[in-house]
N, CA and C atoms as a LAMMPS dump frame, in Angstrom:
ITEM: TIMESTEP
0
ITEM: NUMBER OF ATOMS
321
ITEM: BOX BOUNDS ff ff ff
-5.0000000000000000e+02 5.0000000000000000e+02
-5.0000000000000000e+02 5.0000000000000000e+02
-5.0000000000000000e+02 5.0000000000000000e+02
ITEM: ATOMS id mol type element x y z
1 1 1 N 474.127 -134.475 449.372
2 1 2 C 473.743 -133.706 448.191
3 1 3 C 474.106 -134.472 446.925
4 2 1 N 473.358 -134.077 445.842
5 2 2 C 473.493 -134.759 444.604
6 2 3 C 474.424 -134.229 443.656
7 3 1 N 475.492 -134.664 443.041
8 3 2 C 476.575 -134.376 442.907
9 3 3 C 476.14 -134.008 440.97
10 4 1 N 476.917 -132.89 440.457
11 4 2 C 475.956 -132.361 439.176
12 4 3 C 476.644 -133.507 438.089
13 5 1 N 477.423 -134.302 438.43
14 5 2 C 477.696 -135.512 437.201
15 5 3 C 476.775 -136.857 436.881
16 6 1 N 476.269 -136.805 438.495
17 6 2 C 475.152 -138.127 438.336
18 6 3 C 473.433 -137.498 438.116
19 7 1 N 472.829 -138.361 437.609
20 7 2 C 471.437 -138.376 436.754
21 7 3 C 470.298 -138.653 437.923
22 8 1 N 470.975 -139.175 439.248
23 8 2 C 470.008 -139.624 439.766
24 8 3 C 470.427 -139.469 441.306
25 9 1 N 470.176 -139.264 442.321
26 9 2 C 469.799 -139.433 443.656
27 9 3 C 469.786 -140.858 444.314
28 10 1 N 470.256 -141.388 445.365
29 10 2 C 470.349 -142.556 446.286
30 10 3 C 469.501 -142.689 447.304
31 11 1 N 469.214 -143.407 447.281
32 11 2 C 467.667 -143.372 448.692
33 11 3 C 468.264 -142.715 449.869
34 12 1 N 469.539 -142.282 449.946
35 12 2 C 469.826 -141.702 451.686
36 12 3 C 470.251 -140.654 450.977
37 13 1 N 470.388 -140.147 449.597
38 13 2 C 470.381 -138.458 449.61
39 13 3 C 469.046 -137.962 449.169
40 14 1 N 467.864 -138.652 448.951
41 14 2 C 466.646 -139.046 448.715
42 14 3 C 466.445 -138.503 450.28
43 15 1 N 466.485 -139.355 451.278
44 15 2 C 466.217 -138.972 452.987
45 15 3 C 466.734 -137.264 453.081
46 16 1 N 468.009 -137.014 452.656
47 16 2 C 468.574 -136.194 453.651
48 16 3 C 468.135 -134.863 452.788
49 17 1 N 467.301 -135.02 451.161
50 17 2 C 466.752 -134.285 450.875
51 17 3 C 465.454 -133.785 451.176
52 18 1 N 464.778 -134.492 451.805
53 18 2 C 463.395 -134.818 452.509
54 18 3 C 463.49 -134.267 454.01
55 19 1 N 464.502 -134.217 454.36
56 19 2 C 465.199 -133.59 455.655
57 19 3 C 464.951 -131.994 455.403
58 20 1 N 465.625 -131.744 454.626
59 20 2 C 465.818 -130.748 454.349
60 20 3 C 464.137 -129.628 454.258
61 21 1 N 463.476 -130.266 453.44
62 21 2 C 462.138 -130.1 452.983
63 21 3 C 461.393 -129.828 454.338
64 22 1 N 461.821 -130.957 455.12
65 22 2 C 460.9 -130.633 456.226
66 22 3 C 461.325 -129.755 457.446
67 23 1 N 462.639 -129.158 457.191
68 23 2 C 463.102 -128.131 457.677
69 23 3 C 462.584 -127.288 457.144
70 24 1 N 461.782 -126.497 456.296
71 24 2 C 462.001 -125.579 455.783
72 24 3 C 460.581 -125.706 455.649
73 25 1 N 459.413 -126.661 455.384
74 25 2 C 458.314 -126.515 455.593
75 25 3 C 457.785 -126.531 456.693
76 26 1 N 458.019 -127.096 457.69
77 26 2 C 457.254 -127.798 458.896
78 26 3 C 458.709 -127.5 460.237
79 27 1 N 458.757 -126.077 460.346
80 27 2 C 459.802 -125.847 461.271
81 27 3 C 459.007 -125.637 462.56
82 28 1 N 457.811 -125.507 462.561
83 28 2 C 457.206 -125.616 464.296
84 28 3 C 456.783 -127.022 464.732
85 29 1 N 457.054 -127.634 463.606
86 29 2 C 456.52 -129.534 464.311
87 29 3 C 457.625 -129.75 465.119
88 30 1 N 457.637 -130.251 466.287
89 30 2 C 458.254 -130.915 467.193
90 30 3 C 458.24 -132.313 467.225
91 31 1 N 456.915 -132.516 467.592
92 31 2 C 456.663 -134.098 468.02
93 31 3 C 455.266 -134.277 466.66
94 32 1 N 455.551 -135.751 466.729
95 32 2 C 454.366 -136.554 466.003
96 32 3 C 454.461 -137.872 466.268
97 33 1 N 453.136 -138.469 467.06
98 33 2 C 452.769 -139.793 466.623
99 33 3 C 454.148 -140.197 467.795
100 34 1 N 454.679 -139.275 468.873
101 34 2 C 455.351 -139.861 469.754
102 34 3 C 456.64 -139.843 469.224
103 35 1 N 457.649 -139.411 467.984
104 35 2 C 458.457 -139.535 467.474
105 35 3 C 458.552 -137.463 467.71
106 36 1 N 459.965 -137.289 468.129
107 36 2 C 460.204 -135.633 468.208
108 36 3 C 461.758 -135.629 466.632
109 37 1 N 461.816 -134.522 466.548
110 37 2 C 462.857 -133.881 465.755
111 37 3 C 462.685 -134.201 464.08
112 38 1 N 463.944 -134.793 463.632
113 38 2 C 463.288 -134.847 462.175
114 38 3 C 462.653 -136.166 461.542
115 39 1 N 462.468 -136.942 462.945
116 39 2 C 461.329 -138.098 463.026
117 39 3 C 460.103 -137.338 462.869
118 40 1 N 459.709 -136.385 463.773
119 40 2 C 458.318 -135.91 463.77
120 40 3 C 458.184 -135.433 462.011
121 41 1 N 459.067 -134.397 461.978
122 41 2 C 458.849 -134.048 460.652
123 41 3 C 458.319 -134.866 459.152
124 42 1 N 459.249 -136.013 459.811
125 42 2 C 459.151 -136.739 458.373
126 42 3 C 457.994 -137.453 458.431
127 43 1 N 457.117 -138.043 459.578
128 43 2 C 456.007 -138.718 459.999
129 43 3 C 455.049 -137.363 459.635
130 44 1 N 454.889 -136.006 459.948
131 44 2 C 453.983 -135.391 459.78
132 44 3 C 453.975 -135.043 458.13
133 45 1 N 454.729 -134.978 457.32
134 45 2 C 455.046 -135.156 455.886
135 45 3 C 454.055 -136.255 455.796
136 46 1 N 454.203 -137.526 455.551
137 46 2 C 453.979 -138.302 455.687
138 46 3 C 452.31 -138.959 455.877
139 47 1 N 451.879 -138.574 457.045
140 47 2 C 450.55 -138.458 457.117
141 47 3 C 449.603 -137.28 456.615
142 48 1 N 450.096 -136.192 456.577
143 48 2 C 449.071 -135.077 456.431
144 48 3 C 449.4 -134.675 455.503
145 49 1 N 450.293 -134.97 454.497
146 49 2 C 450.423 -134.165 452.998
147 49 3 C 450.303 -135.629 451.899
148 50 1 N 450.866 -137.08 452.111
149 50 2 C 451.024 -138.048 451.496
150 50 3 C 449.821 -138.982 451.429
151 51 1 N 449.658 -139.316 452.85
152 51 2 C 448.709 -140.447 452.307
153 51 3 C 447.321 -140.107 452.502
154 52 1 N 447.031 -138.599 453.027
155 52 2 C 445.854 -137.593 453.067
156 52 3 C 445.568 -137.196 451.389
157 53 1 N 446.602 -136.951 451.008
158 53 2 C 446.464 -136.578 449.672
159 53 3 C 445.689 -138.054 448.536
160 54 1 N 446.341 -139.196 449.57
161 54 2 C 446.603 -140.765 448.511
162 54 3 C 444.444 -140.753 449.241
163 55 1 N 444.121 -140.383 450.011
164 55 2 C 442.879 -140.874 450.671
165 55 3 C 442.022 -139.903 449.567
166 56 1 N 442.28 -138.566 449.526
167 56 2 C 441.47 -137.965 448.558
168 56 3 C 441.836 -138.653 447.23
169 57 1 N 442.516 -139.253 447.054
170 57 2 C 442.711 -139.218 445.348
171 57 3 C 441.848 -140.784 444.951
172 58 1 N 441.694 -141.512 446.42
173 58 2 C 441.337 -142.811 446.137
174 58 3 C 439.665 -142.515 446.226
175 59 1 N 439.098 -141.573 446.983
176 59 2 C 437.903 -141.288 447.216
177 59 3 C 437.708 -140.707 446.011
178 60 1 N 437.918 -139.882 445.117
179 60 2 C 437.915 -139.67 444.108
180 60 3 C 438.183 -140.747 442.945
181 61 1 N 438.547 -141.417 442.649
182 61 2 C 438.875 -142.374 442.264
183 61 3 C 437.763 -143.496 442.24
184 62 1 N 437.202 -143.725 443.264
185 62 2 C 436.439 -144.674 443.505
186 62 3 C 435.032 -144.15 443.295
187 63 1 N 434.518 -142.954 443.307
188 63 2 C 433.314 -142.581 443.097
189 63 3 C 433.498 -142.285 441.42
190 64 1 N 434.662 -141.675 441.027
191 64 2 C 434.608 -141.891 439.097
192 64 3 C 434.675 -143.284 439.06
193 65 1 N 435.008 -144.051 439.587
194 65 2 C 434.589 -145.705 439.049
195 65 3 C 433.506 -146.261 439.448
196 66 1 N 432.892 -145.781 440.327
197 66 2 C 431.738 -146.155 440.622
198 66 3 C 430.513 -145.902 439.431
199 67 1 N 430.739 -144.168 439.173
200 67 2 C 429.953 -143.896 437.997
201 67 3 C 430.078 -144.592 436.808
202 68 1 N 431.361 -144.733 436.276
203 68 2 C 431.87 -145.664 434.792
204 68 3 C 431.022 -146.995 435.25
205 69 1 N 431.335 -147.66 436.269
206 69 2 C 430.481 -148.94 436.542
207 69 3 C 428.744 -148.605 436.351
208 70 1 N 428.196 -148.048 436.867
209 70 2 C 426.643 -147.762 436.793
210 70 3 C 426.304 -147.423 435.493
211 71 1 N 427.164 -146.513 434.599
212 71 2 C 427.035 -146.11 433.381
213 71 3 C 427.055 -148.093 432.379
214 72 1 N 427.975 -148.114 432.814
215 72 2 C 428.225 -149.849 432.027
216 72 3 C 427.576 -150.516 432.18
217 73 1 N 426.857 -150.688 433.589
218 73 2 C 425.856 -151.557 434.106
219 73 3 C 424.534 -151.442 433.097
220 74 1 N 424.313 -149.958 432.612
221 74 2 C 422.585 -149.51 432.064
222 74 3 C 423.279 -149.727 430.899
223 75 1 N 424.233 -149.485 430.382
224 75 2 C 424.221 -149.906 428.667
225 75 3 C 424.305 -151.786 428.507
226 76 1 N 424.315 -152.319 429.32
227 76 2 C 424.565 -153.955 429.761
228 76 3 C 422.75 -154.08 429.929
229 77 1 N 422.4 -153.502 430.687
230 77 2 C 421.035 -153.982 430.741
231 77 3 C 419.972 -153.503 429.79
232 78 1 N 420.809 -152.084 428.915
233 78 2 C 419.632 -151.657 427.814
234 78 3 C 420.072 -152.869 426.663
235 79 1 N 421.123 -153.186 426.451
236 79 2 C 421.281 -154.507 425.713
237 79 3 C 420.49 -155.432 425.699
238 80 1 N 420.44 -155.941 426.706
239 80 2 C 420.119 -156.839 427.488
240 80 3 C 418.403 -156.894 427.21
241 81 1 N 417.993 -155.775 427.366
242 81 2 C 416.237 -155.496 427.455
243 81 3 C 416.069 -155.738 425.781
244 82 1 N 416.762 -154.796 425.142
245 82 2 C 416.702 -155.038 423.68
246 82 3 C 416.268 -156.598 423.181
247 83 1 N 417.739 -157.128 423.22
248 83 2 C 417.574 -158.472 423.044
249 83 3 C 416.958 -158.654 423.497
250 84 1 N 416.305 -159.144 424.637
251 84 2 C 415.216 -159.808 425.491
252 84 3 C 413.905 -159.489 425.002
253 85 1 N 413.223 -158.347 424.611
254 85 2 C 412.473 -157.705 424.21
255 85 3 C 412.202 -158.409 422.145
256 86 1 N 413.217 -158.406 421.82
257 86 2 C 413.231 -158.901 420.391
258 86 3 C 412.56 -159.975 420.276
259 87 1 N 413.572 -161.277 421.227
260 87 2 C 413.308 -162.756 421.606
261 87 3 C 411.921 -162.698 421.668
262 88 1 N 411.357 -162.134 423.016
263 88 2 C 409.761 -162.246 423.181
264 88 3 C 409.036 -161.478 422.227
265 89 1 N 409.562 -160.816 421.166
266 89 2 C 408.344 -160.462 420.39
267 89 3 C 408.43 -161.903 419.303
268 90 1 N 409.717 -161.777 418.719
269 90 2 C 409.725 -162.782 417.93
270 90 3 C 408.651 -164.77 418.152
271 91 1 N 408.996 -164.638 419.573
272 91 2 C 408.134 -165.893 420.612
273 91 3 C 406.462 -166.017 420.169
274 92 1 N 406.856 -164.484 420.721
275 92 2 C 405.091 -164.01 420.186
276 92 3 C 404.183 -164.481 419.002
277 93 1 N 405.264 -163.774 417.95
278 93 2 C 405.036 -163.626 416.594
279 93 3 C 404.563 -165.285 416.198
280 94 1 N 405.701 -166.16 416.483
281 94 2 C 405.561 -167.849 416.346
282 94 3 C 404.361 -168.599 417.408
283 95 1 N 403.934 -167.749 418.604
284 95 2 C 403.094 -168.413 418.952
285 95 3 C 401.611 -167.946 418.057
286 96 1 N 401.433 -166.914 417.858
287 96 2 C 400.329 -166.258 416.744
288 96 3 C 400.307 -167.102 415.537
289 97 1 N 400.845 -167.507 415.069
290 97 2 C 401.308 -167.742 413.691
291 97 3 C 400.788 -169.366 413.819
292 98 1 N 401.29 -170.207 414.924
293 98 2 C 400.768 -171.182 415.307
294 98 3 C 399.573 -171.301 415.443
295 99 1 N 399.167 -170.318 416.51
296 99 2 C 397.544 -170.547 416.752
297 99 3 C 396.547 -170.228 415.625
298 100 1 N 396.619 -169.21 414.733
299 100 2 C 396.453 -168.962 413.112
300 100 3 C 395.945 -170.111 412.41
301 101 1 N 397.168 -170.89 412.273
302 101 2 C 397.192 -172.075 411.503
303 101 3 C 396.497 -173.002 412.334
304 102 1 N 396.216 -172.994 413.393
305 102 2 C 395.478 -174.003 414.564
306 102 3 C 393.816 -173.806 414.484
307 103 1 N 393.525 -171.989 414.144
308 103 2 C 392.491 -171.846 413.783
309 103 3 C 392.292 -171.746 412.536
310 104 1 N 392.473 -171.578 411.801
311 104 2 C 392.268 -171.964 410.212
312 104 3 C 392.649 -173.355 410.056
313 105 1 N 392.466 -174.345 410.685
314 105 2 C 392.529 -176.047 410.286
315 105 3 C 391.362 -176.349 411.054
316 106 1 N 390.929 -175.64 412
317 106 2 C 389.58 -176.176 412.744
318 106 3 C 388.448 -175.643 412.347
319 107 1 N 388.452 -174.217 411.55
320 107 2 C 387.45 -173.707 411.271
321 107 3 C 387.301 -174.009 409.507
């Protein structure tokens, strides 16, 4: 137990608080993953509340970044068209302007 003068907890009253937790949540787990008592406990903690939780948060995670990416991607390529679109009119404009002057020197 954590003693009320210190600020902080030790990784083995950290454990034996986690002990505790899983006494008091998970009192019909026996066995898990081949490990029984407060092995099972702490392994079923562990998988089905921790890194179940870490799998939704990354699946989540990864489909909001997926969107921010696709969103970035179309403002990258409406750029992109813009400029590109300018260039070839401007191209345009100088090849007209050429041929103009190409036909008004021959005619």
């Amino acid at each position: 137990k954590k003693s009320k003068s210190s600020k902080h907890v030790s990784f083995l009253q950290f454990i034996e608080i986690l002990h505790e937790f899983n006494q008091i949540l998970f009192p019909k787990v026996q066995e898990c993953r081949k490990y029984s008592g407060n092995d099972a406990k702490m392994l079923h903690l562990m998988f089905q509340h921790i890194f179940e939780a870490n799998v939704k948060l990354f699946r989540l995670l990864r489909s909001s970044s997926h969107a921010f990416l696709c969103e970035t991607a179309t403002v990258i390529q409406c750029i992109y068209r813009k400029t590109h679109a300018k260039k070839r009119a401007a191209d345009l404009r100088q090849r007209l302007s050429e041929q103009r002057q190409v036909d008004f020197l021959i005619h």
